[in-house]
Structure formats: structure tokens, C-alpha cells
C-alpha positions as CSV (number, residue, x, y, z in Angstrom):
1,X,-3.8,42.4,-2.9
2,X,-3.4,40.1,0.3
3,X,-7.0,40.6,0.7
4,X,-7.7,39.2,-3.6
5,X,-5.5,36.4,-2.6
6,X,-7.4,35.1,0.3
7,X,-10.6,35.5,-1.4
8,X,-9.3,33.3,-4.0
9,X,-8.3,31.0,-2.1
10,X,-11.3,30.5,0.0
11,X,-13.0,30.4,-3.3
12,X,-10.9,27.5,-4.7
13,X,-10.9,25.3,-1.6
14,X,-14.7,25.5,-1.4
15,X,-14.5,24.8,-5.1
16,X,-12.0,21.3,-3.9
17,X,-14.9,20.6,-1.4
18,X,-17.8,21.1,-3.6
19,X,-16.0,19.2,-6.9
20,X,-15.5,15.6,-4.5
21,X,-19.3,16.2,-3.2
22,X,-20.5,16.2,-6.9
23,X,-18.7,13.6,-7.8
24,X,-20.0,11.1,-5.2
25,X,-22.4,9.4,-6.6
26,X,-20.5,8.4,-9.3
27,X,-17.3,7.6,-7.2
28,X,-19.3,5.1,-4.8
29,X,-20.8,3.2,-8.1
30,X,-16.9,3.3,-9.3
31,X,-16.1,2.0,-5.9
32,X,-18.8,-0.6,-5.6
33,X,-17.9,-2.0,-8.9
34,X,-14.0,-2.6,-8.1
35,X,-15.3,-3.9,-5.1
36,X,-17.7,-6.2,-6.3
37,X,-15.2,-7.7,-8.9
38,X,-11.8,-8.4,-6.7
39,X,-8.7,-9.0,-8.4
40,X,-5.6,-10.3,-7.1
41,X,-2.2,-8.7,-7.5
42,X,-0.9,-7.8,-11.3
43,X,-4.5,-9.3,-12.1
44,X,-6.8,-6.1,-11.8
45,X,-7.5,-5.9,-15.6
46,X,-11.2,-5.1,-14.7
47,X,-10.2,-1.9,-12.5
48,X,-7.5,-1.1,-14.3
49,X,-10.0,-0.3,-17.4
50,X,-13.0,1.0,-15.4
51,X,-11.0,3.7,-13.4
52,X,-8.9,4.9,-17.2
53,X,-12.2,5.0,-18.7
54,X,-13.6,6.7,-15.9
55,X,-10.9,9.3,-16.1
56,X,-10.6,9.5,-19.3
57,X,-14.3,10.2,-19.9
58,X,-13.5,13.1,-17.5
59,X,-10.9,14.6,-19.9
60,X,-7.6,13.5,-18.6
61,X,-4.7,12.1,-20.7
62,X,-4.7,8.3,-19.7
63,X,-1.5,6.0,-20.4
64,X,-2.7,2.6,-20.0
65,X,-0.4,-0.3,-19.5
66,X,1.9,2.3,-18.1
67,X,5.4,1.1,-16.8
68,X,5.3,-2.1,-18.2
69,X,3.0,-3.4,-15.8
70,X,-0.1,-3.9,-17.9
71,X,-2.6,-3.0,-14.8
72,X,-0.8,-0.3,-14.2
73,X,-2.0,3.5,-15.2
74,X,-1.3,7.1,-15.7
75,X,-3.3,10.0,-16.3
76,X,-2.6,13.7,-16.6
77,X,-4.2,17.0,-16.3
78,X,-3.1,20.7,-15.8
79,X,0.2,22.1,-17.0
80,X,2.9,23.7,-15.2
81,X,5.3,23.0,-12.9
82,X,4.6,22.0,-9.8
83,X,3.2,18.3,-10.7
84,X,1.9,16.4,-7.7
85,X,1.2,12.7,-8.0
86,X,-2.0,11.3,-6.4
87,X,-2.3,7.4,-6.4
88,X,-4.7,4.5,-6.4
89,X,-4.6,0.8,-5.6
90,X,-7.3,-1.6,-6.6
91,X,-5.4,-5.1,-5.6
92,X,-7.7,-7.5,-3.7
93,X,-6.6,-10.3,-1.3
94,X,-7.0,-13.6,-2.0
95,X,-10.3,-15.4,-0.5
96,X,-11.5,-12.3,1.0
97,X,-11.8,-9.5,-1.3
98,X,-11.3,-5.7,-1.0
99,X,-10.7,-7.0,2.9
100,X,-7.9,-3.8,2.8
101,X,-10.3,-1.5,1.1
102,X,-8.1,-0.5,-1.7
103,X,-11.7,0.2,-4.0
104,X,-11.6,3.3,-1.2
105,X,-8.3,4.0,-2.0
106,X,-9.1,4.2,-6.0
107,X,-11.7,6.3,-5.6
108,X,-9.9,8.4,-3.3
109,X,-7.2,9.1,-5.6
110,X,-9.9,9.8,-8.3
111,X,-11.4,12.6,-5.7
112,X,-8.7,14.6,-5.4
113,X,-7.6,14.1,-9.4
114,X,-11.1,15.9,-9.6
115,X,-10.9,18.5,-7.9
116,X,-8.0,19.7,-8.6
117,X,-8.5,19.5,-12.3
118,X,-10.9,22.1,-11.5
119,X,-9.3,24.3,-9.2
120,X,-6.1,24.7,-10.8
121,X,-5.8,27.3,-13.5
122,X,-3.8,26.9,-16.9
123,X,0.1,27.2,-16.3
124,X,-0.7,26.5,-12.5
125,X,0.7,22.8,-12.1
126,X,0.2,19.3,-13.3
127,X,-1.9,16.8,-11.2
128,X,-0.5,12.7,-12.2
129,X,-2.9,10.1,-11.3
130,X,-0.7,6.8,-11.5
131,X,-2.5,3.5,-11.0
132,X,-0.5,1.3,-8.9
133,X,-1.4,-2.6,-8.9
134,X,-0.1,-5.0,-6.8
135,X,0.5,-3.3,-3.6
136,X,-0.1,-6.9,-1.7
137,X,2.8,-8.1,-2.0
138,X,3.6,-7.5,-5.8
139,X,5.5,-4.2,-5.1
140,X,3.8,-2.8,-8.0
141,X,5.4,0.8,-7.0
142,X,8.7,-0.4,-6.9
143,X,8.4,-1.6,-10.6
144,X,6.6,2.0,-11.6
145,X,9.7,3.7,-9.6
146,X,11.9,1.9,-11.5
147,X,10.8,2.4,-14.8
148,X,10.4,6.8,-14.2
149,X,6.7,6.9,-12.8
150,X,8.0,9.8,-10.6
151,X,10.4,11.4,-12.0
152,X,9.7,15.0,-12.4
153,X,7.4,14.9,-9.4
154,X,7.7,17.0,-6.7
155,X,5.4,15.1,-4.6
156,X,3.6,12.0,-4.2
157,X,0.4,11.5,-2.0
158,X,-2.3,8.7,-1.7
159,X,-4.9,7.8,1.4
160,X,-5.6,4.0,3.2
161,X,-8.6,3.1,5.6
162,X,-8.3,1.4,8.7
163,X,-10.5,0.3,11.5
164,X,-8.3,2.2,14.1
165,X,-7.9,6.1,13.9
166,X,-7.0,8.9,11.2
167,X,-3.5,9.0,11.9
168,X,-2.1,10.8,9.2
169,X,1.7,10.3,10.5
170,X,0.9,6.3,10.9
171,X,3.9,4.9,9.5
172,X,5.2,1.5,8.1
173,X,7.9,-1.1,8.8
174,X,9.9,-2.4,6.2
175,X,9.4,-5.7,5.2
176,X,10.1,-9.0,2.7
177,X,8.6,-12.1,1.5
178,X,10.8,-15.7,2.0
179,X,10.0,-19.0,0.1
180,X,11.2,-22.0,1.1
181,X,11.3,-25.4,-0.1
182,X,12.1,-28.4,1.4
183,X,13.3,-31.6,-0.6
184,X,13.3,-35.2,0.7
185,X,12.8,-38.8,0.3
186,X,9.0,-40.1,-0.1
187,X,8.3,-43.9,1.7
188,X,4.8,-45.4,3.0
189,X,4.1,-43.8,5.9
190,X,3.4,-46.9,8.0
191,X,5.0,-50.0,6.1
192,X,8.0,-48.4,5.7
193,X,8.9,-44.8,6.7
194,X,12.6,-45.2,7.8
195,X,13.1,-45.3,3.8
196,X,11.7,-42.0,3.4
197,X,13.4,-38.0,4.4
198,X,10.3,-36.0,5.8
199,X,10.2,-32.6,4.3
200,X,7.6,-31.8,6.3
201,X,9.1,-32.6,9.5
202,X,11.8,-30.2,8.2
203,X,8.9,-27.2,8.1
204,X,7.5,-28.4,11.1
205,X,10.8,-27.7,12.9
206,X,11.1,-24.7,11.0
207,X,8.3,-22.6,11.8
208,X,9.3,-24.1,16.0
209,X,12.3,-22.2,15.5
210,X,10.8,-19.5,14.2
211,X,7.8,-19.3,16.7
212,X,10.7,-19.4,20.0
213,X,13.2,-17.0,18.1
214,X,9.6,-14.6,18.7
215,X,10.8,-14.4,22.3
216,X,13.9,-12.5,21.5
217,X,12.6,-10.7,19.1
218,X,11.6,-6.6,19.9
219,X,8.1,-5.8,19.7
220,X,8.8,-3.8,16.7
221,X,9.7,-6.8,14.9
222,X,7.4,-9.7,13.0
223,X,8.0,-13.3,11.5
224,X,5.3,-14.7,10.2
225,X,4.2,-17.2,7.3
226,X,2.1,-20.2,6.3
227,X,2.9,-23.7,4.7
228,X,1.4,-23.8,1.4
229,X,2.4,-27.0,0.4
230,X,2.6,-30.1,3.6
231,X,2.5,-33.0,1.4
232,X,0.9,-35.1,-0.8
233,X,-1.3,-37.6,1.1
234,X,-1.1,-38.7,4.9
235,X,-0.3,-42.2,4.2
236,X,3.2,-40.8,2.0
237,X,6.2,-39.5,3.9
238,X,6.3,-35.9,2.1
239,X,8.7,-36.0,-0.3
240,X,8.4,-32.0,-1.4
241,X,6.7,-29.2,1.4
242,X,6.8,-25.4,0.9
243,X,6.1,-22.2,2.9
244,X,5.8,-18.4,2.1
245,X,7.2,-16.6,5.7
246,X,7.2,-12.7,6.0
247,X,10.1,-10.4,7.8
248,X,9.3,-7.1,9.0
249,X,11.3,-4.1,10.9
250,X,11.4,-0.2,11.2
251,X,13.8,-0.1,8.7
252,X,15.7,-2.0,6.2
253,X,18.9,-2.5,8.2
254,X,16.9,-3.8,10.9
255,X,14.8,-6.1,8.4
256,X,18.1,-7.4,6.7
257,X,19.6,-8.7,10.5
258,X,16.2,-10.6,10.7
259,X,16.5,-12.3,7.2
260,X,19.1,-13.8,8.6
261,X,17.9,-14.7,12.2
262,X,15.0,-16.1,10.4
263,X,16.9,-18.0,7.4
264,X,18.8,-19.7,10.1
265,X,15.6,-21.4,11.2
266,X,15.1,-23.5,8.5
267,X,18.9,-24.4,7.7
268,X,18.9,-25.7,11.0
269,X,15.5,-27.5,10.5
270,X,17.3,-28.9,7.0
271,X,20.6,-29.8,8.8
272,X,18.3,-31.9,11.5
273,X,16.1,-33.8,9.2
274,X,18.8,-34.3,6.4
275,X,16.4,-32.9,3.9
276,X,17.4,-29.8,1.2
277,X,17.0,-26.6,1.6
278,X,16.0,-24.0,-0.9
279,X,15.2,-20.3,-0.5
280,X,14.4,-17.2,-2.4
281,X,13.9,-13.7,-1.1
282,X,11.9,-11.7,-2.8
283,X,13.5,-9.2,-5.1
284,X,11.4,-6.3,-4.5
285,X,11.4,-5.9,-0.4
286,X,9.4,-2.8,1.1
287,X,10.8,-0.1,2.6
288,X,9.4,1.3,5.8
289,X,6.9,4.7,5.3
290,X,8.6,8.0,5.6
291,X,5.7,10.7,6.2
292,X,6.6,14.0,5.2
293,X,5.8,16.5,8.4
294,X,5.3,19.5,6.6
295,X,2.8,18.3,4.0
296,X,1.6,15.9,7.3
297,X,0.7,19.1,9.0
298,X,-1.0,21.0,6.5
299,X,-3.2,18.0,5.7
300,X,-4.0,17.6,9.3
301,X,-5.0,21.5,9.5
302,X,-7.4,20.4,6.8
303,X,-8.9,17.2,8.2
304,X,-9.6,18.8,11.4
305,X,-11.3,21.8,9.7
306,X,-13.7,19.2,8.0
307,X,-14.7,17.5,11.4
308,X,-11.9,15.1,11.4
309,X,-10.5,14.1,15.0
310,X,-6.3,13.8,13.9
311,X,-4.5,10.7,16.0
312,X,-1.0,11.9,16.3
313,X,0.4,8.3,16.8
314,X,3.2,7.5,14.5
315,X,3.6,3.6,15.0
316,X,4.1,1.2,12.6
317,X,1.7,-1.9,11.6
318,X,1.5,-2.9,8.5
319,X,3.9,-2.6,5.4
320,X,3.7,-0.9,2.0
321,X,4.8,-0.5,-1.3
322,X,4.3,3.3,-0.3
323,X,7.7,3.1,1.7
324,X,9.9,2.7,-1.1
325,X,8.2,5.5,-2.9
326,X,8.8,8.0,0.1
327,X,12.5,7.1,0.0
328,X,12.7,8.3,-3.5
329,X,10.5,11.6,-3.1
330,X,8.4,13.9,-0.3
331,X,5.0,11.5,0.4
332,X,2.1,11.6,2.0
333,X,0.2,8.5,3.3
334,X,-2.7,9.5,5.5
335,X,-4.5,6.7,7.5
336,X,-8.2,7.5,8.0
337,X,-10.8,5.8,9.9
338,X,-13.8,3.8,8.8
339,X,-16.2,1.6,11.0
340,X,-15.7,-2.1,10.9
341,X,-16.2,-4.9,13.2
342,X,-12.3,-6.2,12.4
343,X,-9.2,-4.8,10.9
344,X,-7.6,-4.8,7.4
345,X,-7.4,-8.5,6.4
346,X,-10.6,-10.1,7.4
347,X,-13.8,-10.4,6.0
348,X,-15.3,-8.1,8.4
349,X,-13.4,-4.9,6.8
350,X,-14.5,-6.4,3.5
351,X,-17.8,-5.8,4.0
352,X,-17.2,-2.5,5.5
353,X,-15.5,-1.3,2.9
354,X,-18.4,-1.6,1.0
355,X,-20.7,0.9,3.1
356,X,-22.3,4.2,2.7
357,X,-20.2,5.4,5.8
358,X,-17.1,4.3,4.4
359,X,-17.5,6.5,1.2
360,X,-18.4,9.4,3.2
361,X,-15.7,9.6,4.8
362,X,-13.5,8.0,2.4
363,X,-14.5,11.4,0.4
364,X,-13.9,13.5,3.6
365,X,-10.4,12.5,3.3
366,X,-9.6,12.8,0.0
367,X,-11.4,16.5,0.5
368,X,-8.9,17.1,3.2
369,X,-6.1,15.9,0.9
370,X,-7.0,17.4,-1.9
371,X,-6.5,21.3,-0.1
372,X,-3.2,19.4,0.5
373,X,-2.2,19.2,-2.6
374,X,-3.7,22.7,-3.4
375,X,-2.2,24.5,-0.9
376,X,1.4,22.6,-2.6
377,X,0.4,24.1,-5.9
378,X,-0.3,27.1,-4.9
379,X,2.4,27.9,-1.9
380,X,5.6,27.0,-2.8
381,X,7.0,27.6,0.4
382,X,5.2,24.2,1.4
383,X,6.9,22.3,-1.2
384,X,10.2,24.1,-0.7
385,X,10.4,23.1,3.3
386,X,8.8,19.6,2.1
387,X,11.3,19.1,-0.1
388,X,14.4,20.5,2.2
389,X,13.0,17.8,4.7
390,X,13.3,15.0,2.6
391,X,16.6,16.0,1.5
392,X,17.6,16.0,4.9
393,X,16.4,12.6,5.8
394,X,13.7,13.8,8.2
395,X,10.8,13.0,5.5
């Protein structure tokens, strides 16, 4: 019997490996496509219908619109308990395209949807692909979470590229957006500007307060932001400015203590200048990235049996929409490297995410999470000790 079982088994994950490797050729056009039409958050209408046609051409049931969010997806296959989710992002950024390689991420979901359509027997479990838009910023999972994308999963997994190392335990600090506005009086700037209140002398001293509260700040923390409105013309004392500014911690206490620290900036600044001040937080903040350590390990026991060299680092540097999902369920979020001259967010990883290395290993991930996800189906001790984990707030 034990000897049956393992035979299956090796016969189904070469069956995972050999599935993605068919399917490449069609997964990098798929990828090349999203890439070469970039769409900004809650805006991906064009890869929201070539990825549910894709799928759906390839037999699973495909929600579209799903969630209310009408770039948002689902698609189903298999039947059975357990269901694992898999998920993609397609969101670009704005000026620079797929500059966080989120057409790798799509396919990558796609991958593993695949495979395991074809590995699993009838009865065996249900694989969930959910299309998640928005991730820059949007919090498109948030909304999905809200609205029952994963209720009745046991399990939520998706992959992201970086131009550092596969560190499948990377995680992600917490974070949320700020807008503020300041209001004051316009004058001529040189005939007359003791008439005038100078909102943008107001920002100025804002982002100076913000730049020295940086020096008492832990390493582990961020401020950062940009003006997106200084005025209307040099020769007018601005009337109106505004700014978009970004908090970030380990975790959501220690994000909420540095709202405030940074909030204070810019009353000050308003209190100085006599100008007003109006804010608004954003209403869907991101939680920081809890990586489940027993799905963690078996995934690594799977890169490194494909080649892959696993980074064991654990630190935080960027934030996702991810986080909030792995508060509500056991997740997965695997970091895996690609070549580029510069990280996420320039140019330079644009262009790499475009490139025949980045697919291959793009699909060497999603191979490695794929067994992942098999091994869940098929061992339910994994997803019992995955799940005890989460319930005990070690992830």
C-alpha cells in the first residue's frame, strides 16, 4: 500500500512539473500581453478579460466582475474539500509599467491553476483562482475579503518576483496611505505677497518635519510621500497644495503610533503658516505579511529539489495587500528571484520582467508551489498543523 501511494505520488508531482512546462508557451504570450498593455489600479479591464478567457477556454468556472470589483475574478475547478486559493495580480504602476512584475505574478497563479486541475482527481479538492486588482495601493484584497472571496478556503497562496533572493519567508510591514491638503490665501508673488497664506510653504515645512522625525525613527520604520499638487504658477502665492505620504511598520499597532508622529507634522506645519489643514487616511490600510511556516517549509523542500537556492531571511521591505489576507486565513507568499539591473519600482525591473529568464523561472516557482498546494490536497496533516499555526498566531 505505502509503496502504491508513493508511486502515485511521484507520478502526480511529475505530472505538476510536466502540466506548467506545457503550458509555457502560452503563459509567456499571456504574460507578454498583460505586460505590454499596463493598467493602473481598479483599471485592468484588459487583463482582467484575457486571463478569464484564458481560463475559461481551459474549462474552469470563471466569475467575472467577482466581489463587486469589476476587474476582479474567480475561477473554479475540482470538487471536494480541501479548496486552496491561488492568486494573481495584473495592476501596473503609473509611468512605468509592470515595473513590480505583477504580469509574472498572473501567470504564475495560472501555472499552478493548471496543474493542479490536472493532478487532482474527482472528489479530491477544489483549486479557486481569484483575480485580485489593485494591489498598488487599491487594497483590492481587502475589498474581495470583505465581500466572502475566502470564505470556505483553507488556504490561500500566490508568488512575487524580486531582484534580491527567493526568500520564501520574506515578510511585509504594514502600511497606509495619507492625503493632505493645505488651504490658503493666493496674492502676487512679488507685488504683493504679505496678502497671500502660502500653502505650499505649509508642505514645505511639512515634509522638513517629516524628513528630521526620520532620525528617531527605527530602521523598521518608513515615511515617505510626494507633493502632487505645489501650486498654480510661480508668480501666485499658492493658494491650494496637496501631497500623498506613506506610513509603514511591522505591524499595525506600530503603524497606528506613526500615523500620529507623522500627522503631527503637518498640523504643526498648518499652525506655523496659518494655513488649513485637511487629511484623510486611507480606509483600507495593509496589514503586515504573516507566512505560514509549515506550508513555508514544504514549499521550500520543493524549490530546492527543482534547483532553487532558498534565502531564509525573513525581513520586511515592501507592503501588500497579501497581509491582510494572511490575517484572515493560513497564506503563502513566496519571494523568488529574477535578474534585473534595479529593484521593484523602476524601469529597470520593467524591462526585466519582460524576459525569457524571468518566465523560466517565474514557472520554476510556480512548479515548486504548485507541489505545495498538492502536497495540502493530498496530506491533510499539512493543512491540519498549517491551520493549528494560524490559529495560534504563529502563521
Amino acid at each position: 500500500m505505502t509503496t502504491r501511494v508513493s508511486s502515485d505520488l511521484t507520478r502526480r508531482r511529475a505530472g505538476i512539473a510536466g502540466a506548467v512546462a506545457a503550458a509555457s508557451a502560452e503563459l509567456r504570450a499571456l504574460s507578454l500581453d498583460i505586460h505590454s498593455h499596463p493598467e493602473l489600479r481598479f483599471e485592468e479591464h484588459h487583463a482582467h478579460a484575457t486571463l478569464t478567457d484564458f481560463l475559461d477556454r481551459r474549462g474552469f468556472i470563471v466569475e467575472r466582475g467577482a466581489f463587486g470589483l469589476p476587474t476582479a475574478f474567480r475561477a473554479v475547478a475540482g470538487s471536494g474539500s480541501p479548496t486552496v486559493a491561488v492568486l494573481c495580480e495584473y495592476d501596473a504602476l503609473p509611468d512605468i509599467g509592470h515595473a513590480c512584475g505583477h504580469n509574472l505574478i498572473a501567470i504564475g497563479g495560472v501555472a499552478v491553476a493548471l496543474a493542479l486541475a490536472e493532478a487532482l482527481q474527482p472528489g479530491e479538492g477544489t483549486i479557486v483562482v481569484l483575480g485580485s486588482p489593485a494591489e498598488e495601493g487599491g487594497g483590492g484584497k481587502i475589498v474581495m475579503t470583505n465581500e466572502g472571496a475566502f470564505n470556505g478556503v483553507d488556504a490561500a497562496m500566490m508568488l512575487h518576483p524580486t531582484n534580491t533572493s527567493d526568500a520564501p519567508r520574506r515578510t511585509s510591514l504594514a502600511s497606509r496611505w495619507l492625503d493632505v491638503d493645505f488651504f490658503g490665501v493666493n496674492a502676487h508673488a512679488s507685488s504683493a505677497p504679505w496678502d497671500g497664506v502660502n500653502a505650499l510653504d505649509a508642505m514645505v515645512l511639512g515634509f522638513s518635519a517629516m524628513a528630521l522625525l526620520r532620525q528617531q525613527l527605527r530602521p523598521s520604520l518608513r515615511v515617505h510621500g510626494i507633493i502632487t499638487n505645489g501650486g498654480e504658477a510661480a508668480n501666485i502665492v499658492p493658494g491650494h497644495t496637496s501631497a500623498r505620504l506613506i506610513v509603514r511598520a511591522p505591524s499595525a499597532g506600530e503603524r497606528a503610533a506613526l500615523e500620529r508622529r507623522l500627522l503631527a507634522c503637518f498640523e504643526g506645519a498648518a499652525t506655523q503658516t496659518g494655513c488649513r489643514l485637511e487629511y484623510a487616511w486611507d480606509e483600507r490600510p495593509y496589514d503586515d505579511l504573516l507566512q505560514n511556516e509549515h506550508l513555508a517549509l514544504t514549499y521550500e523542500a520543493h524549490f530546492g529539489a527543482l534547483g532553487g537556492v532558498v534565502d531564509l531571511a525573513t525581513e520586511a521591505q515592501a507592503s501588500t495587500d497579501m497581509g491582510n489576507v494572511s490575517h484572515f486565513l493560513p497564506s503563502l507568499h513566496p519571494m523568488f528571484h529574477i535578474p534585473a539591473d534595479a529593484g521593484n519600482h523602476t524601469a529597470g525591473f520593467t524591462a526585466a520582467a519582460a524576459t525569457e529568464e524571468a518566465h523560466a523561472l517565474t514557472l520554476r516557482a510556480a512548479t515548486a508551489l504548485a507541489l505545495t498546494a498538492l502536497d495540502a490536497y493530498l496530506d491533510g496533516s499539512l493543512l491540519e498543523r498549517a491551520t493549528r499555526a494560524f490559529a495560534a498566531g504563529s502563521a
